[in-house]
KOLSE-954641 format. One record per residue (C-alpha): x, y, z; residue in three letters. Coordinates in steps of 0.001 Angstrom, whole numbers, padded with zeros to 6 digits, always signed. Each point is the difference from the previous one (the first is absolute). Example, Ala and Ser with C-alpha at 12.3 -4.5 7.8 and 13.67 -1.06 7.14 Angstrom:
2
+012300-004500+007800ALA/+001370+003440-000660SER/
END
This chain:
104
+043689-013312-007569UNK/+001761-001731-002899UNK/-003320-001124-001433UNK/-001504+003508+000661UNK/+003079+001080-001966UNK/-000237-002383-002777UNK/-003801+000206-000489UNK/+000602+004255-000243UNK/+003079-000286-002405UNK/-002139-002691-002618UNK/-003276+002659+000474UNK/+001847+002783-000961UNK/+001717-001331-002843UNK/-003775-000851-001788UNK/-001030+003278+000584UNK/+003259+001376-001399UNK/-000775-002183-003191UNK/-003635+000443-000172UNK/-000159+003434-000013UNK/+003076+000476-001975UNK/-000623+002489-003138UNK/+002390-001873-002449UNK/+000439-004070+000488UNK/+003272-001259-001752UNK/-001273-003803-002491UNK/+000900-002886+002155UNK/+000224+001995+003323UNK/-003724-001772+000785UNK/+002291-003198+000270UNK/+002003+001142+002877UNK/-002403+001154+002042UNK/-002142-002765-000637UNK/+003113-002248+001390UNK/+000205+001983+003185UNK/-003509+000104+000761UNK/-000103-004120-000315UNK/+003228-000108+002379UNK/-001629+002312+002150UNK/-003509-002213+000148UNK/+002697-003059+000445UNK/+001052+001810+002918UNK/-003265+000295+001847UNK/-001075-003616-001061UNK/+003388-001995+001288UNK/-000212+002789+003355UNK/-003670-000809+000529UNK/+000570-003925-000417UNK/+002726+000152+002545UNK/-001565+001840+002643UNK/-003112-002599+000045UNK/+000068-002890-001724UNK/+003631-000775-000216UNK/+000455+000816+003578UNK/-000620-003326+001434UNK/+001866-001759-003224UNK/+003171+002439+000629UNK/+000027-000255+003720UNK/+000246-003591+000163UNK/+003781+001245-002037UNK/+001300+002330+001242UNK/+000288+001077+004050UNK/-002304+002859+001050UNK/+002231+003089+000114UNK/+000751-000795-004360UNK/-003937+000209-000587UNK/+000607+004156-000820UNK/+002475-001565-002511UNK/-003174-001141-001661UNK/-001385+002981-000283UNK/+002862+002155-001161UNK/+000961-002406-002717UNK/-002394+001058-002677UNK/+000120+003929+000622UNK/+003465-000226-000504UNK/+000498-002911-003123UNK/-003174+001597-001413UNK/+001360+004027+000219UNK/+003568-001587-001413UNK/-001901-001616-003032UNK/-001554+003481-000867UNK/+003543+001745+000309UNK/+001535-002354-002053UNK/-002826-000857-002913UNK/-000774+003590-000309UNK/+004004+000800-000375UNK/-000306-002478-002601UNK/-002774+000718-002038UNK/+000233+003451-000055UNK/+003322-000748-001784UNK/-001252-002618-002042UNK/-003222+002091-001485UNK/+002294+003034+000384UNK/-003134+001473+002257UNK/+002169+002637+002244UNK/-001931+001734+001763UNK/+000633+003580+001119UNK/-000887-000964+003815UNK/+001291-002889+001314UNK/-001946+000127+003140UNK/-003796+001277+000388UNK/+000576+001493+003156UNK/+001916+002826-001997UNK/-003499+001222-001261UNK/-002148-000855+003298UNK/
END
């Protein structure tokens, strides 16, 4: 569920932006920077649910393996939360939305 949850959230923000009327300059940054978190988060998830299974197991005991999987949902979703915080302040791109799921 969490990376049914984070998969819906990222979707619906690109649709927000792409079929936004008005685009504020330098708002193409941020969500640029989410959607490359968000691919980071599919790449580290899929990498530790095959290949890195055998390297990680021989580390850490058997009932830690979800660890694993729940690490880069949750680094990956804080990154967003945090960059985005930032650059919208930085490239003074506030938004009147915060979240996409306002509009969906």
């Amino acid at each position: 569920m969490i990376f049914a949850g984070v998969s819906f959230y990222i979707a619906a923000s690109i649709c927000v932006y792409v079929f936004k009327a008005e685009i504020k300059p330098r708002q193409w940054i941020i969500e640029h920077f989410t959607s490359m978190v968000g691919t980071g988060i599919a790449v580290y998830t899929a990498f530790f649910a095959a290949g890195g299974r055998r390297f990680i197991s021989e580390l850490l005991p058997e009932q830690w393996m979800m660890l694993t999987w729940l690490a880069a949902p949750v680094i990956g979703v804080g990154a967003i939360i945090l960059f985005k915080g930032h650059f919208q302040r930085k490239y003074k791109v506030k938004t009147k939305q915060d979240s996409p799921l306002q509009h969906a």
